[in-house]
N, C-alpha and C positions, 0 to 999 in steps of 0.2 A: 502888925500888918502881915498878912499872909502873902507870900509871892510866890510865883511857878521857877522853879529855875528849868533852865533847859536842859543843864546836865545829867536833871531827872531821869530822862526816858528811859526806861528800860524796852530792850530790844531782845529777843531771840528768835532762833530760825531753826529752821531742817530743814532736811532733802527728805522725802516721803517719795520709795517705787510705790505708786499708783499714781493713776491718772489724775488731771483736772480737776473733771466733774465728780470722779469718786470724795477726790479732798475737799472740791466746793460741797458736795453736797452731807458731808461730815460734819460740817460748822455751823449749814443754813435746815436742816431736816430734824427738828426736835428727837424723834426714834434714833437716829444717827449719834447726835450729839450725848444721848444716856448710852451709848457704846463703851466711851471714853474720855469722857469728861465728867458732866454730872448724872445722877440715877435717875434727874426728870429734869425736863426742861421744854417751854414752850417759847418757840422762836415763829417769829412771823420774818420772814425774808424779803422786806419789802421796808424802805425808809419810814422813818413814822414807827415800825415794827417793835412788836414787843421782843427780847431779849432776854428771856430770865431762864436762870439755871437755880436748881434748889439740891445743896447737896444733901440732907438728910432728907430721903423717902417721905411725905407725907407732911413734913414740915414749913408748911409758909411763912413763919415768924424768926425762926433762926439761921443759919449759914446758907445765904441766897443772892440774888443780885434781883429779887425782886426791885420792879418799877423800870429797871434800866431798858434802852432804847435802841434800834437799830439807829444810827446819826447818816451813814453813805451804805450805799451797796451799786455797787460796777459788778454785773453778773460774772463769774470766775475770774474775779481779777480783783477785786476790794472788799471786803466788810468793817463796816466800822461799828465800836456800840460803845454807852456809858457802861459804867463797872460799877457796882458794888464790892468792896473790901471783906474779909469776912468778918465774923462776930467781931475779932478780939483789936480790930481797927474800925469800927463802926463812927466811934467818936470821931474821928478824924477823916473819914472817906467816904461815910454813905450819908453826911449830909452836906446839903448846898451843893455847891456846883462839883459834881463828880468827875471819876477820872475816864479817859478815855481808852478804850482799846482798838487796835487797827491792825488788820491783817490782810496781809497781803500776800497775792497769790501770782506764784508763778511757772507756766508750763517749762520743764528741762526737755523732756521730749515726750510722748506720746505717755509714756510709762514713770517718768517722774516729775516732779512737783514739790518747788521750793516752798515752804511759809515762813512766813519772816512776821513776828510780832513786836507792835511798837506800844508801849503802855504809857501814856503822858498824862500828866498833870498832876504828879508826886511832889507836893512843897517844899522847897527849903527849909524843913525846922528840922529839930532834933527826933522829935514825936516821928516823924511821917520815917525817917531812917529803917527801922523795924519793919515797917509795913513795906517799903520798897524793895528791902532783903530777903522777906516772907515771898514776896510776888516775882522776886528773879527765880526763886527758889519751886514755886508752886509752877511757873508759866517752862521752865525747862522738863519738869514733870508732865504736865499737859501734854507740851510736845513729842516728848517721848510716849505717851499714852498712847497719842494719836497714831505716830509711826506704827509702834504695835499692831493697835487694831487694826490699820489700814493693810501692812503687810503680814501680823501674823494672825489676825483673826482676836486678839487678847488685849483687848484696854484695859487699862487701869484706870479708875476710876478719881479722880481729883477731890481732894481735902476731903479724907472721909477720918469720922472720930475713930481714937483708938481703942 
């Protein structure tokens, strides 16, 4: 029996100097989002929306979050979407009921802007431990990407082969 524990959730956050709309529109602008995240990605910013990031250039069938969904969007202030896992957790994450990712957005003042990410739906087994380590590990890199790019012009780009 598969069950969700709660203690799963993986959480990280920053403080990003720039604005709001620079950050909301970082997450929800496909163009934006190949800054510092993945090298392509088409995102519809709209519930219902498509979601997907593909991190090797030109590739639809390997390391992607192809399918996944916008689930909420509160214009600068929520987006929600499923996840795909990458290849080497495929077994265990990209099928059946996936996991969720949720970020959330918050004005500090004109010029800064808190994100705080919540990733839930990581199982209690042994299996899923690896893949929850891998994604504490990947989603503080993200965020770090993101600050970059937003304040020094230089993302790094997320899970690219070595």
């Amino acid at each position: 029996m598969n069950t969700i524990s709660k203690e799963k959730i993986l959480t990280q956050e920053v403080t990003i100097h720039a604005s709001l709309s620079l950050v909301w529109y970082a997450w929800t602008i496909s163009e934006r989002i190949s800054e510092w995240f993945a090298p392509e990605a088409v995102v519809e910013p709209v519930e219902g929306g498509t979601y997907e990031l593909y991190f090797l250039p030109g590739n639809r069938e390997e390391m992607n979050t192809k399918g996944c969904k916008v689930t909420k969007l509160v214009q600068e202030k929520e987006l929600y979407f499923t996840w795909k896992g990458p290849d080497q957790f495929k077994e265990i994450m990209n099928q059946g009921e996936l996991t969720a990712v949720k970020v959330i957005f918050e004005s500090i003042d004109e010029n800064s802007t808190r994100v705080l990410i919540k990733h839930e739906g990581f199982k209690d087994q042994a299996d899923w431990i690896e893949a929850y380590n891998w994604h504490q590990l990947a989603w503080s890199q993200v965020l770090s990407s993101l600050k970059s790019a937003l304040e020094k012009g230089e993302g790094n780009l997320c899970c690219q082969p070595n």
